[in-house]
Biopython code that builds the backbone (N, CA, C, O; Angstrom):
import numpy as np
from Bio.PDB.StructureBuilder import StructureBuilder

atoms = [
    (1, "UNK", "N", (-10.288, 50.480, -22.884)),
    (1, "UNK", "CA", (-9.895, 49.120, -23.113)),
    (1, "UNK", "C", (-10.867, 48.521, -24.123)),
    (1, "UNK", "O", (-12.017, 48.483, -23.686)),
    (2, "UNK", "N", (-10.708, 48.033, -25.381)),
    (2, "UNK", "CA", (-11.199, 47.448, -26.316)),
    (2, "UNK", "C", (-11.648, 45.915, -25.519)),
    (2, "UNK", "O", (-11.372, 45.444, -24.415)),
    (3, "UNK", "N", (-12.564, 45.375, -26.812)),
    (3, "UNK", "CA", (-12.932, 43.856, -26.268)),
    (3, "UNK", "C", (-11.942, 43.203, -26.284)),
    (3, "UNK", "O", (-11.902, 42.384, -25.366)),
    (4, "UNK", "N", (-10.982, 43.205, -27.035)),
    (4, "UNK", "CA", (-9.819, 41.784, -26.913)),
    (4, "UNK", "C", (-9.372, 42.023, -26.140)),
    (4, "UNK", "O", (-9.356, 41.049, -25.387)),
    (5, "UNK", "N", (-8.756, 43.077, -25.611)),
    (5, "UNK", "CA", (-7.863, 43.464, -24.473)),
    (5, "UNK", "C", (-8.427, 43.018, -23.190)),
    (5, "UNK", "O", (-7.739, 42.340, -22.427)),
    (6, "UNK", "N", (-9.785, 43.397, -22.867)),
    (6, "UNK", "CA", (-10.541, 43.061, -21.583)),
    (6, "UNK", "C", (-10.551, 41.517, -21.649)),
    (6, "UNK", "O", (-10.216, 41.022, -20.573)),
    (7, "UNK", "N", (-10.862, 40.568, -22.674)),
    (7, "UNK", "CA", (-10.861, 39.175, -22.704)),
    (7, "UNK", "C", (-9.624, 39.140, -22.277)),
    (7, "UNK", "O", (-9.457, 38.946, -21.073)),
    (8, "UNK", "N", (-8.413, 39.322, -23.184)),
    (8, "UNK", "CA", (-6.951, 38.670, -22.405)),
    (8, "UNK", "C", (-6.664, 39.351, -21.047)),
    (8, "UNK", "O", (-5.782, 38.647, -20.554)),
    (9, "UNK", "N", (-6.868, 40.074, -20.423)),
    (9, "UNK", "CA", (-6.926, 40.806, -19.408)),
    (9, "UNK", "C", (-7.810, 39.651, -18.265)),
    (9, "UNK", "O", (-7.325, 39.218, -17.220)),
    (10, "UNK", "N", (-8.810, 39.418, -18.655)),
    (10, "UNK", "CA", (-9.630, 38.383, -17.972)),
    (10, "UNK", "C", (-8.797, 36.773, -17.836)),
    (10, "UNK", "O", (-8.496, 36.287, -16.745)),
    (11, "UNK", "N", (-8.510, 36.088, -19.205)),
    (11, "UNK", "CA", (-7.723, 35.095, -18.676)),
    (11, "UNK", "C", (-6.512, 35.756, -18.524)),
    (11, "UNK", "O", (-7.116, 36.772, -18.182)),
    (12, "UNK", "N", (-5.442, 36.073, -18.473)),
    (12, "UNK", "CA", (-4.622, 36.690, -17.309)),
    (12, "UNK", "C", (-4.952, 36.234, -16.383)),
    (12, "UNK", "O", (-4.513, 35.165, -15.959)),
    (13, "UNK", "N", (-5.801, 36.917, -15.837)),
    (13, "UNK", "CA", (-6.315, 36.684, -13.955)),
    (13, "UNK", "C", (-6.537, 35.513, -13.643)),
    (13, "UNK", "O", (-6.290, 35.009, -12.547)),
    (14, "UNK", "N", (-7.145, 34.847, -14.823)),
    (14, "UNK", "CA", (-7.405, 33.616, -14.221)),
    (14, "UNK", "C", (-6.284, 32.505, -14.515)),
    (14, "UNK", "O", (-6.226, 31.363, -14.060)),
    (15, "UNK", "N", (-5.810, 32.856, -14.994)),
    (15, "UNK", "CA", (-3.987, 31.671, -15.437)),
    (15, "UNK", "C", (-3.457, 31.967, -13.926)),
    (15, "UNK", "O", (-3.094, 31.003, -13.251)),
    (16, "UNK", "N", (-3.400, 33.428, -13.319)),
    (16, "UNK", "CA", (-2.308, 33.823, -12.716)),
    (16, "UNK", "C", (-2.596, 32.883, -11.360)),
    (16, "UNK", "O", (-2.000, 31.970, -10.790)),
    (17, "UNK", "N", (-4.007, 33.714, -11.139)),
    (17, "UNK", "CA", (-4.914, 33.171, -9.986)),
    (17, "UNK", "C", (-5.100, 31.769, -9.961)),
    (17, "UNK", "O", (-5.461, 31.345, -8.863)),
    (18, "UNK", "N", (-4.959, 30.939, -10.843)),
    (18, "UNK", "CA", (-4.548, 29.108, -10.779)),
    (18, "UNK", "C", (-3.272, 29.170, -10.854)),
    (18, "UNK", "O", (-2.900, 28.258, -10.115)),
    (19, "UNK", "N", (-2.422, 29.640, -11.253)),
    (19, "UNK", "CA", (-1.188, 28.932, -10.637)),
    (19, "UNK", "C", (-0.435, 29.505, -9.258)),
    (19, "UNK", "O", (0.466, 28.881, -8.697)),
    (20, "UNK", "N", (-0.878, 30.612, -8.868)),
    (20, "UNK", "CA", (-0.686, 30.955, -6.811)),
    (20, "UNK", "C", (-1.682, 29.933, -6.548)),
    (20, "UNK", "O", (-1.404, 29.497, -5.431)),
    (21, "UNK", "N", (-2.534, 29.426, -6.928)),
    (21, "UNK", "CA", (-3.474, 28.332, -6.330)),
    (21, "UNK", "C", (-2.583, 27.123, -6.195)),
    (21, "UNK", "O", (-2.945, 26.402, -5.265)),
    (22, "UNK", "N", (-1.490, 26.675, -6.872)),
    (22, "UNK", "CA", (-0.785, 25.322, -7.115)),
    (22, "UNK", "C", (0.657, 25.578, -6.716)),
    (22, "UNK", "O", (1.486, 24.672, -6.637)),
    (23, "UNK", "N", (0.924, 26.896, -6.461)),
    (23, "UNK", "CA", (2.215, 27.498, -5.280)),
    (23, "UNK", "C", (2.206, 26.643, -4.144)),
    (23, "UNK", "O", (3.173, 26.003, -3.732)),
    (24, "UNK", "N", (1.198, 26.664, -3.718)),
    (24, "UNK", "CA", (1.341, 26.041, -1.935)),
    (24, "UNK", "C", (1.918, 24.710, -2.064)),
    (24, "UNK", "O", (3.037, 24.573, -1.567)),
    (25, "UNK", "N", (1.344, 23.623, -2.674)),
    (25, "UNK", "CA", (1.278, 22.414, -2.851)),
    (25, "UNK", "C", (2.879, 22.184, -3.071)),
    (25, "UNK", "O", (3.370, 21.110, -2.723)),
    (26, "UNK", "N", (3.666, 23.183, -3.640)),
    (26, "UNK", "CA", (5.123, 23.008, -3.575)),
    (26, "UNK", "C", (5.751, 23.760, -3.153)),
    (26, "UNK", "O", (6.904, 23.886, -3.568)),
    (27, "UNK", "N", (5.161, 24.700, -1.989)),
    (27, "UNK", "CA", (6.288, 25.290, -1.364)),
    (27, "UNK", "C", (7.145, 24.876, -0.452)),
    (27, "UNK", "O", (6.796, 24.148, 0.478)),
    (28, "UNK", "N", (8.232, 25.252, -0.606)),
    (28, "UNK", "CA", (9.107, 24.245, 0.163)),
    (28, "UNK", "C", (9.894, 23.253, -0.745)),
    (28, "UNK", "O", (11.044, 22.887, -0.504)),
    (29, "UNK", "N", (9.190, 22.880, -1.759)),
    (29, "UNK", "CA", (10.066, 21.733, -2.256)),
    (29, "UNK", "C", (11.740, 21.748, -2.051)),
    (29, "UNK", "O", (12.450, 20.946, -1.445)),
    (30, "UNK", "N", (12.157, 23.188, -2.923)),
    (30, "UNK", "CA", (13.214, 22.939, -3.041)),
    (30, "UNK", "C", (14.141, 23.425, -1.856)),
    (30, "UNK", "O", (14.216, 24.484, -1.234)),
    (31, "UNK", "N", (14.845, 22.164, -1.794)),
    (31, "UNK", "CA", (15.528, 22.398, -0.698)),
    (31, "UNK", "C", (16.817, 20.702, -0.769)),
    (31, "UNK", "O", (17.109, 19.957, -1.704)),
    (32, "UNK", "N", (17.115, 20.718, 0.254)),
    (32, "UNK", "CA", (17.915, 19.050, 0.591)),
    (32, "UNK", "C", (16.725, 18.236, 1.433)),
    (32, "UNK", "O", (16.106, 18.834, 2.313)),
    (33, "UNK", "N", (16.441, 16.865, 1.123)),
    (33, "UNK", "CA", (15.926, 15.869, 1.815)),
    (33, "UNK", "C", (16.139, 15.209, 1.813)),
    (33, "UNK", "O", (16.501, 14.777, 0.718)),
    (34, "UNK", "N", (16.207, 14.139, 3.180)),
    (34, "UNK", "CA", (16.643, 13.066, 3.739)),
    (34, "UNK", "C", (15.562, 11.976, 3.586)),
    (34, "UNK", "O", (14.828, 11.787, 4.557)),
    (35, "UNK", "N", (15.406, 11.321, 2.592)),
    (35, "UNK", "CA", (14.422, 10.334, 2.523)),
    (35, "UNK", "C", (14.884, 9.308, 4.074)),
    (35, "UNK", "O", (16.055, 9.107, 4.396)),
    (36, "UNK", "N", (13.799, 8.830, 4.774)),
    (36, "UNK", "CA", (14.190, 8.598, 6.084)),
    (36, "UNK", "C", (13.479, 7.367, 5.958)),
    (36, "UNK", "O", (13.952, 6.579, 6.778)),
    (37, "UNK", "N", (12.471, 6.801, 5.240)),
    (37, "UNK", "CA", (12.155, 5.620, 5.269)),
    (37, "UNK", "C", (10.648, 5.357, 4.066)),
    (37, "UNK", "O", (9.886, 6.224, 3.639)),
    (38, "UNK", "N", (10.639, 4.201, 3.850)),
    (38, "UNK", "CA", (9.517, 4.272, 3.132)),
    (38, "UNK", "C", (7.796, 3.477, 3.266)),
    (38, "UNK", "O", (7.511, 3.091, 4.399)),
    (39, "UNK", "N", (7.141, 3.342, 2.585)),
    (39, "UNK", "CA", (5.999, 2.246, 3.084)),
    (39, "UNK", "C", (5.284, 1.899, 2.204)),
    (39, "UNK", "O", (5.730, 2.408, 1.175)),
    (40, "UNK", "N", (4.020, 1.053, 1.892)),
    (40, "UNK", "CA", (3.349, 0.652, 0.801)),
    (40, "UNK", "C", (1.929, 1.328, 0.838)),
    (40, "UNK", "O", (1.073, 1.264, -0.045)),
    (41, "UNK", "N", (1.845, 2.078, 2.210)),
    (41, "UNK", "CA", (0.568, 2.601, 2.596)),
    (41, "UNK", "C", (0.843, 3.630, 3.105)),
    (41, "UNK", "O", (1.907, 3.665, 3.725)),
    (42, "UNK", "N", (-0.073, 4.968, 3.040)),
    (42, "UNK", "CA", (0.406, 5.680, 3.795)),
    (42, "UNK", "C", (-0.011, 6.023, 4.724)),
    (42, "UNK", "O", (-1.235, 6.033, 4.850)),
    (43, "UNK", "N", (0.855, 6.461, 5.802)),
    (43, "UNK", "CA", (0.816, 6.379, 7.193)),
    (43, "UNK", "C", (1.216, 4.935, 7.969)),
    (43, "UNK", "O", (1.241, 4.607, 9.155)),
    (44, "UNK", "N", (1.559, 4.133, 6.514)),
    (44, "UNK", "CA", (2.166, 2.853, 6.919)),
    (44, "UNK", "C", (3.245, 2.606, 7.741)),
    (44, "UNK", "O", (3.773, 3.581, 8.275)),
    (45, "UNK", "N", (3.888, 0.975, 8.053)),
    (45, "UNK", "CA", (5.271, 0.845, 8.723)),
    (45, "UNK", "C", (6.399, 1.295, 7.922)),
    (45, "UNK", "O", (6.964, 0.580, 7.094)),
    (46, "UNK", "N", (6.650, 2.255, 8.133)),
    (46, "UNK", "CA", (8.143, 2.823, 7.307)),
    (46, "UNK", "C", (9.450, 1.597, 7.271)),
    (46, "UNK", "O", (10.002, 1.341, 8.341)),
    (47, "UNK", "N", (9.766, 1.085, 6.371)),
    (47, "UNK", "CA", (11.680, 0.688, 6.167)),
    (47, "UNK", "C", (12.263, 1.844, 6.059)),
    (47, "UNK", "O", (11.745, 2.809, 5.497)),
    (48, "UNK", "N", (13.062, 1.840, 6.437)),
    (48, "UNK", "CA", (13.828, 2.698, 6.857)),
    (48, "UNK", "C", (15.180, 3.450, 5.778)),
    (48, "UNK", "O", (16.012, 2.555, 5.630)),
    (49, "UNK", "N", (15.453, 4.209, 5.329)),
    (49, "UNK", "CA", (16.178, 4.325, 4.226)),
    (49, "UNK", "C", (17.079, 5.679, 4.416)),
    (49, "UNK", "O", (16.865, 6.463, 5.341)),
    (50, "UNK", "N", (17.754, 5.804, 3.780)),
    (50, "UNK", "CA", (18.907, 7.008, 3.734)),
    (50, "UNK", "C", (19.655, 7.250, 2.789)),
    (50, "UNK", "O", (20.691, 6.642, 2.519)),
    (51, "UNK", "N", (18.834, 8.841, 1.785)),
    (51, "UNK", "CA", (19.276, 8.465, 0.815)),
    (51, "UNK", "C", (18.979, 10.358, 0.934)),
    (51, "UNK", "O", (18.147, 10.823, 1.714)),
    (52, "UNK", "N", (19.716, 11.098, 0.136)),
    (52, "UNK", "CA", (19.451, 12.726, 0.193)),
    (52, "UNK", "C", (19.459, 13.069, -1.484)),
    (52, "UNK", "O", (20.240, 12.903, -2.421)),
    (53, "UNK", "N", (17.919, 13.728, -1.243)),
    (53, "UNK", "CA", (17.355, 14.192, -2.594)),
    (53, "UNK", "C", (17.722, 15.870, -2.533)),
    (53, "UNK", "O", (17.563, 16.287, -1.386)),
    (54, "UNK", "N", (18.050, 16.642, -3.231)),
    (54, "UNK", "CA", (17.890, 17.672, -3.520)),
    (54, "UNK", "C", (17.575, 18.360, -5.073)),
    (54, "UNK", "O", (18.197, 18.329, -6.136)),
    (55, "UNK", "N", (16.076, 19.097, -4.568)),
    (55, "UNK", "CA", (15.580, 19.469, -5.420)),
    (55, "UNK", "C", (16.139, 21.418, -6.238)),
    (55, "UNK", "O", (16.520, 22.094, -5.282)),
    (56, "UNK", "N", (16.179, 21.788, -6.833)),
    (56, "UNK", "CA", (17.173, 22.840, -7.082)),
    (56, "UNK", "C", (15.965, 23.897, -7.893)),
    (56, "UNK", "O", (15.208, 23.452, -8.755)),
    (57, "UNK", "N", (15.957, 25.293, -7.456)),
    (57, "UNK", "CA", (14.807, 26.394, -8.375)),
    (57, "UNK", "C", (15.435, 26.406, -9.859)),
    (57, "UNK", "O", (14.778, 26.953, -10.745)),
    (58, "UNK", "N", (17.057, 25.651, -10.259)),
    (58, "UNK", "CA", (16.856, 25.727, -11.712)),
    (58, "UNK", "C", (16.307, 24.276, -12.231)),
    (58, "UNK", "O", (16.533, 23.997, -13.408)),
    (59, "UNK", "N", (15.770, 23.566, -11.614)),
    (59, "UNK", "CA", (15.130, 22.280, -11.833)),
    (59, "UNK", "C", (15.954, 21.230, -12.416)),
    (59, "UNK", "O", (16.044, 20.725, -13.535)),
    (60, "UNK", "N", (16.573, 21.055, -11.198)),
    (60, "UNK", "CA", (17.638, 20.030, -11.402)),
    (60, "UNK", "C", (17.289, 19.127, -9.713)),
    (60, "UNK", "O", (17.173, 19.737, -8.650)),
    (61, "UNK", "N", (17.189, 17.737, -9.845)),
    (61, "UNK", "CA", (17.442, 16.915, -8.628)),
    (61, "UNK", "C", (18.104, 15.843, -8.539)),
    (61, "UNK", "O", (17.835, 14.757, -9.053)),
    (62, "UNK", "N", (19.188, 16.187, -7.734)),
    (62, "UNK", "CA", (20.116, 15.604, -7.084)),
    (62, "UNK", "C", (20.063, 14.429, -6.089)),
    (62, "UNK", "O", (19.709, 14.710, -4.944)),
    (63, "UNK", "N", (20.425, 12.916, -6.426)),
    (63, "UNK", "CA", (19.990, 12.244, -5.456)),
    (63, "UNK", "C", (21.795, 11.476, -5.099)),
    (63, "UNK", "O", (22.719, 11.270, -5.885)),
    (64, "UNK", "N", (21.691, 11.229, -3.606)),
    (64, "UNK", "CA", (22.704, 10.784, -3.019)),
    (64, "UNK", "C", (22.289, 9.869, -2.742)),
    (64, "UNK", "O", (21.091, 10.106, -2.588)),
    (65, "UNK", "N", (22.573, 8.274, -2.432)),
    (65, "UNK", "CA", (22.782, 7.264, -1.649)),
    (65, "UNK", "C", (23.970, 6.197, -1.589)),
    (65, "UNK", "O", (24.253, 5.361, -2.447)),
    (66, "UNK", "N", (24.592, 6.435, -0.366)),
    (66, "UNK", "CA", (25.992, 6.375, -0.375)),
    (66, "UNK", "C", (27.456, 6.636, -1.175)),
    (66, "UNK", "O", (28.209, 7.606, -1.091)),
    (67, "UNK", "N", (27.529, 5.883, -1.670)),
    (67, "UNK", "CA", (28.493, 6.280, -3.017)),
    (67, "UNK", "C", (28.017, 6.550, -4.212)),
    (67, "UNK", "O", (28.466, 7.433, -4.944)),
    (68, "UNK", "N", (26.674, 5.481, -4.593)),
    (68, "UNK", "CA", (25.998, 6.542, -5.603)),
    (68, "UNK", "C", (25.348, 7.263, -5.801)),
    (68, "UNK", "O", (24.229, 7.205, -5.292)),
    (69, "UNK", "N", (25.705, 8.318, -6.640)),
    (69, "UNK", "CA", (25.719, 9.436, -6.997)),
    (69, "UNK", "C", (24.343, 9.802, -8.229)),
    (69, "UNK", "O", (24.482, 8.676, -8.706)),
    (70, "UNK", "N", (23.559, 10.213, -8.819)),
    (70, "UNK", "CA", (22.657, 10.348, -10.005)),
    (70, "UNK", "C", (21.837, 11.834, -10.155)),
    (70, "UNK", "O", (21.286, 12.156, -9.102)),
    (71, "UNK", "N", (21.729, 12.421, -10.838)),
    (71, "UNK", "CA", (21.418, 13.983, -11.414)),
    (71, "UNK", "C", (20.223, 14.382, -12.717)),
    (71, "UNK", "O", (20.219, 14.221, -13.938)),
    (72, "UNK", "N", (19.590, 14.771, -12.063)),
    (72, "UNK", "CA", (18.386, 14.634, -13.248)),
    (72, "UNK", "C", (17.469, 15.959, -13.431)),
    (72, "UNK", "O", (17.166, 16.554, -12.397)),
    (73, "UNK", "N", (16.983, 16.491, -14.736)),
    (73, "UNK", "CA", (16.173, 17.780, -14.613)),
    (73, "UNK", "C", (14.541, 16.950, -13.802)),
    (73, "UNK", "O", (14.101, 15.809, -13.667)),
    (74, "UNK", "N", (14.154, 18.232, -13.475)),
    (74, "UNK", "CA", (12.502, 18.054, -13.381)),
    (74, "UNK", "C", (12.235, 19.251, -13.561)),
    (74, "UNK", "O", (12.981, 20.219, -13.710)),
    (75, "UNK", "N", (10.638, 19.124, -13.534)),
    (75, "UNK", "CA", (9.370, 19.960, -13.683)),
    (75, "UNK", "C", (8.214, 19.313, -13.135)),
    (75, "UNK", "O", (7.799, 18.154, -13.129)),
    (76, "UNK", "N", (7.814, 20.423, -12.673)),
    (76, "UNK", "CA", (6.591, 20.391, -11.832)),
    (76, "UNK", "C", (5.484, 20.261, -12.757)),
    (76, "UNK", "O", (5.487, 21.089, -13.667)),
    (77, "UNK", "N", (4.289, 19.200, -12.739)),
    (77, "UNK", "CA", (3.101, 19.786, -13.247)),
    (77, "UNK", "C", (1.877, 18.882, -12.764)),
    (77, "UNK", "O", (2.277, 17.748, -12.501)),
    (78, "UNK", "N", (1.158, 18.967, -12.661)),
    (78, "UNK", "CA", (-0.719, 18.702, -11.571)),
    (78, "UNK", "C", (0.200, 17.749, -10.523)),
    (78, "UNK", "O", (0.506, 16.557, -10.512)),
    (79, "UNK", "N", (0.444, 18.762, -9.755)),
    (79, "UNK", "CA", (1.077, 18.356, -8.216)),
    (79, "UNK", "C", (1.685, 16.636, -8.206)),
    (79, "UNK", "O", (1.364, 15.644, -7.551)),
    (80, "UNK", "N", (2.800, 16.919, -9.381)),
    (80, "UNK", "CA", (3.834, 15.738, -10.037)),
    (80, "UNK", "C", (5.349, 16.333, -10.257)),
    (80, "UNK", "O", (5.412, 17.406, -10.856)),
    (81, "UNK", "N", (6.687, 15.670, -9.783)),
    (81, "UNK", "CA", (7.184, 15.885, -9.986)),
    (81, "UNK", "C", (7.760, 15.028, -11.202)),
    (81, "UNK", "O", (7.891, 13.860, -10.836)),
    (82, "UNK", "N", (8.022, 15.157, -12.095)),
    (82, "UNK", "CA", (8.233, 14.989, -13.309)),
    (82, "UNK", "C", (10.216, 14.380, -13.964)),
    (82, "UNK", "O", (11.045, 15.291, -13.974)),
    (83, "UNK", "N", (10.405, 13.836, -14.136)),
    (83, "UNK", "CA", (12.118, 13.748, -14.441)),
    (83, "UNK", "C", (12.608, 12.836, -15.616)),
    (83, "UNK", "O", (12.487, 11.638, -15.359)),
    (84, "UNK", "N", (12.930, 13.012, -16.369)),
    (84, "UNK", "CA", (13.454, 12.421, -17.683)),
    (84, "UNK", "C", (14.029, 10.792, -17.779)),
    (84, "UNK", "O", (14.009, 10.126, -18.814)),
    (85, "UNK", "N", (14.625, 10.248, -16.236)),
    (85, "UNK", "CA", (15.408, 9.019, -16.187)),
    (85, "UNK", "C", (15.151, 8.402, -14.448)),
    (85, "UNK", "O", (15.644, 7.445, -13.850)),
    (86, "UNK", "N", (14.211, 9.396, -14.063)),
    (86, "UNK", "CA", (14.448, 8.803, -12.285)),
    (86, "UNK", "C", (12.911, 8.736, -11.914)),
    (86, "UNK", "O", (12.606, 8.560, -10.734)),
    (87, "UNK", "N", (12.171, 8.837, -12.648)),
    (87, "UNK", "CA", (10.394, 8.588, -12.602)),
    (87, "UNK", "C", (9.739, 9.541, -11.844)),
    (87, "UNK", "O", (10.175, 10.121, -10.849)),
    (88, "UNK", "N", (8.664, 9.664, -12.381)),
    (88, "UNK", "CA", (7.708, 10.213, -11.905)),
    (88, "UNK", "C", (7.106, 10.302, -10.268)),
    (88, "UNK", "O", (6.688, 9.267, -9.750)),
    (89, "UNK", "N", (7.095, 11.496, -9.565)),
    (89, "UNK", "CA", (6.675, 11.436, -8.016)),
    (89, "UNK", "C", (5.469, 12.437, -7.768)),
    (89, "UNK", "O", (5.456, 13.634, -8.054)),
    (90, "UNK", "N", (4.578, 11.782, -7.247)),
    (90, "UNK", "CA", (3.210, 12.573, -6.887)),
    (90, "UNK", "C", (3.547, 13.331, -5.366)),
    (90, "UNK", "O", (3.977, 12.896, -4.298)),
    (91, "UNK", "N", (3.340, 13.994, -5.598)),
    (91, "UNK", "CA", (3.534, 15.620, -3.883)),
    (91, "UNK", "C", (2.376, 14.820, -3.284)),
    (91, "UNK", "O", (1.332, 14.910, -3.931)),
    (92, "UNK", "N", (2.325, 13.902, -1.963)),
    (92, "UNK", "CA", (1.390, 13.856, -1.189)),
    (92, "UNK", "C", (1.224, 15.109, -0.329)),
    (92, "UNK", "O", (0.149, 15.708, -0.372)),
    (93, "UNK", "N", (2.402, 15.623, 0.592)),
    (93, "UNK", "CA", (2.780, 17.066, 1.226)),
    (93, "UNK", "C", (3.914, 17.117, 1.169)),
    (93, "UNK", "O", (4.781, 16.275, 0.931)),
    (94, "UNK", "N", (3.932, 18.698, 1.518)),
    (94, "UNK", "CA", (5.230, 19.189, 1.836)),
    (94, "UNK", "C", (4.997, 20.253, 2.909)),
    (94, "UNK", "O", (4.350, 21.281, 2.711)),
    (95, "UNK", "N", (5.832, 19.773, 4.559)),
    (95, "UNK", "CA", (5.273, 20.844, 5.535)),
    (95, "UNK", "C", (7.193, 21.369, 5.567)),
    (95, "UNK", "O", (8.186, 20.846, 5.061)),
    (96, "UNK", "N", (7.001, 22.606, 6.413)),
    (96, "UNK", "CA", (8.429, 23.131, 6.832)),
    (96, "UNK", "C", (9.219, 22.581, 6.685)),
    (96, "UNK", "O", (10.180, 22.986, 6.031)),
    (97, "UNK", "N", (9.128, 20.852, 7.497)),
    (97, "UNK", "CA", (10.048, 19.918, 7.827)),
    (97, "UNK", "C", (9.765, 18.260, 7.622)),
    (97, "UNK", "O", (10.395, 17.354, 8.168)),
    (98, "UNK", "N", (8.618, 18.127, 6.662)),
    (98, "UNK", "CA", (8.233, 16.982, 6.317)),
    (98, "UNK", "C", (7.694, 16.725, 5.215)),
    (98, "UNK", "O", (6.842, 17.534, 4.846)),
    (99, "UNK", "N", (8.007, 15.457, 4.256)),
    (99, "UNK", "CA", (7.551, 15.674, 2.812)),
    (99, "UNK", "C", (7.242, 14.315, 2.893)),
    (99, "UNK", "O", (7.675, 13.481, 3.688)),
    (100, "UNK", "N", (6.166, 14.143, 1.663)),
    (100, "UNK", "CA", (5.549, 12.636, 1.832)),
    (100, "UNK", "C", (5.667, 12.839, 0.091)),
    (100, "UNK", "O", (5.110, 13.852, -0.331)),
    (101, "UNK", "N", (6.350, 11.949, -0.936)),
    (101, "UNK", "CA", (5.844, 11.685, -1.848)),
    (101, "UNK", "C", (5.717, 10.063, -2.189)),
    (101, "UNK", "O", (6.003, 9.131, -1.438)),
    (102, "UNK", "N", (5.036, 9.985, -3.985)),
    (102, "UNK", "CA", (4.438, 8.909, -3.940)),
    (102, "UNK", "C", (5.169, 8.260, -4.878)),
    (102, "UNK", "O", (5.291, 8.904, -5.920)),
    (103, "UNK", "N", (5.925, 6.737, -4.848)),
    (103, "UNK", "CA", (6.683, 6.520, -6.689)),
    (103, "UNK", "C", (6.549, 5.323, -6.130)),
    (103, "UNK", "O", (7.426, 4.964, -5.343)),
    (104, "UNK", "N", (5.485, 4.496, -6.399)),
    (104, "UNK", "CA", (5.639, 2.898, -5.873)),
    (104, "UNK", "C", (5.331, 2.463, -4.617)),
    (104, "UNK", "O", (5.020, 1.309, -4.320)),
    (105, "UNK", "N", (5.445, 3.628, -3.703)),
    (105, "UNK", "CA", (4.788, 3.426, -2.350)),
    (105, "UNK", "C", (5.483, 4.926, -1.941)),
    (105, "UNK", "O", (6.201, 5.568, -2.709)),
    (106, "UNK", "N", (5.150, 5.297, -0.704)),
    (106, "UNK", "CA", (5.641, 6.255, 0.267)),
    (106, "UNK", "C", (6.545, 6.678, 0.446)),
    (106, "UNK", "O", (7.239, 5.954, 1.160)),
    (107, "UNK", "N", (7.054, 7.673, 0.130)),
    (107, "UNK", "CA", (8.352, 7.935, 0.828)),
    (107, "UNK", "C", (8.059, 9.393, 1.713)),
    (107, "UNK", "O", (7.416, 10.399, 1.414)),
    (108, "UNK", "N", (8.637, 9.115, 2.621)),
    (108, "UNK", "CA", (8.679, 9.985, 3.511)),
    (108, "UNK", "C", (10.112, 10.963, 4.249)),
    (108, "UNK", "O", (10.886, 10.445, 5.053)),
    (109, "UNK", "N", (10.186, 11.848, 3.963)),
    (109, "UNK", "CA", (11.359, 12.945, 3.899)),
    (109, "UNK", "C", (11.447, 13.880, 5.511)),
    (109, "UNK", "O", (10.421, 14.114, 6.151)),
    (110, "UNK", "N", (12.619, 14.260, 5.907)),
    (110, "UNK", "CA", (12.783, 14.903, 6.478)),
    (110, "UNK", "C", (13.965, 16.401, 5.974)),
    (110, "UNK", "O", (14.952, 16.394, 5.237)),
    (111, "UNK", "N", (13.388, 17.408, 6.658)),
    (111, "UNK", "CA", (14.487, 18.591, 5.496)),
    (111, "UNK", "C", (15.869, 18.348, 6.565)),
    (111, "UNK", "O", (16.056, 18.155, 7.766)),
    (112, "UNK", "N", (16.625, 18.479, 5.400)),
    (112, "UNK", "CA", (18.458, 18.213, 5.714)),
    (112, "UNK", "C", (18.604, 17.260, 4.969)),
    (112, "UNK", "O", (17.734, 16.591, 4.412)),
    (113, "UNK", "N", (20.106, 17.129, 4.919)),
    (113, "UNK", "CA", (20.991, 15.841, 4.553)),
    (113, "UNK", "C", (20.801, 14.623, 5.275)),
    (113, "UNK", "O", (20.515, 14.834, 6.453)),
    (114, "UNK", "N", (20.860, 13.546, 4.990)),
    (114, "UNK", "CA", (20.972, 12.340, 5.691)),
    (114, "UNK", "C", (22.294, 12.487, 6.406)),
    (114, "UNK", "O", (23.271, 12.870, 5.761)),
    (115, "UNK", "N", (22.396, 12.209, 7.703)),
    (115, "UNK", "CA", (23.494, 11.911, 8.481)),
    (115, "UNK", "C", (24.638, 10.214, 8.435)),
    (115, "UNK", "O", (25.595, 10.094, 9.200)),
]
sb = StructureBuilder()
sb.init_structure("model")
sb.init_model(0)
sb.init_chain("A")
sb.init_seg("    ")
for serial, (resi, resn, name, xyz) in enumerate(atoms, 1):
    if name == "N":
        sb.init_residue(resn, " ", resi, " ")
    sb.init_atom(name, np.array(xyz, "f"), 0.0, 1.0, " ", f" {name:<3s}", serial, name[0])
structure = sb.get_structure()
C-alpha cells in the first residue's frame, strides 16, 4: 500500500466510523407518526394534536391532518431534519415508540397513524 492509498484508506474509516456514529440518532425515523400533542418546553404540558407524519427511506415526508393533505422531500443532516417548504426539525429522540422533535416548540410523536 503506497502513502496516498493508506491516507485515503485512513479517512475512509473515519467518514465511515462518524456516520454509524449519527445512525442511532435516526434510527427509527422512518416510519408513520402520530404527532399526539405539542409544548413550548420540553417535558412540558402537551396540547394535544392529531396530525400523521410519515417519513419515507426515499426521503420523502408525508404529512396528514384531516383533510389536508402536504408532501415534501427531506434530508437528514447534524441530527436535523431538513425540507424544502415544511421547515426545519431538530431530532430531540427517537425510541421504538416515541419521537420528540423540535420546530417552534415540542412535538411529541407516537409510532402509527393517528386514529
Amino acid at each position: 500500500m503506497n502513502k496516498t492509498t493508506l491516507i485515503l484508506f485512513v479517512i475512509f474509516m473515519k467518514l465511515s466510523t462518524w456516520v454509524h456514529a449519527a445512525e442511532p440518532k435516526v434510527n427509527g425515523l422512518y416510519a408513520t407518526w402520530c404527532l399526539t400533542g405539542m409544548s413550548k418546553e420540553l417535558n412540558g404540558e402537551l396540547i394535544p394534536d392529531k396530525a400523521t407524519y410519515t417519513f419515507t427511506h426515499e426521503g420523502k415526508l408525508k404529512y396528514v391532518a384531516g383533510f389536508f393533505k402536504q408532501e415534501d422531500d427531506f434530508t437528514l443532516a447534524a441530527e436535523k431534519i431538513k425540507t424544502h417548504s415544511m421547515g426545519n426539525y431538530k431530532i430531540i429522540s427517537i425510541k421504538p415508540n416515541h419521537m420528540v422533535l423540535n420546530y417552534g416548540g415540542y412535538m411529541y410523536f407516537t409510532l402509527g397513524s393517528c386514529q
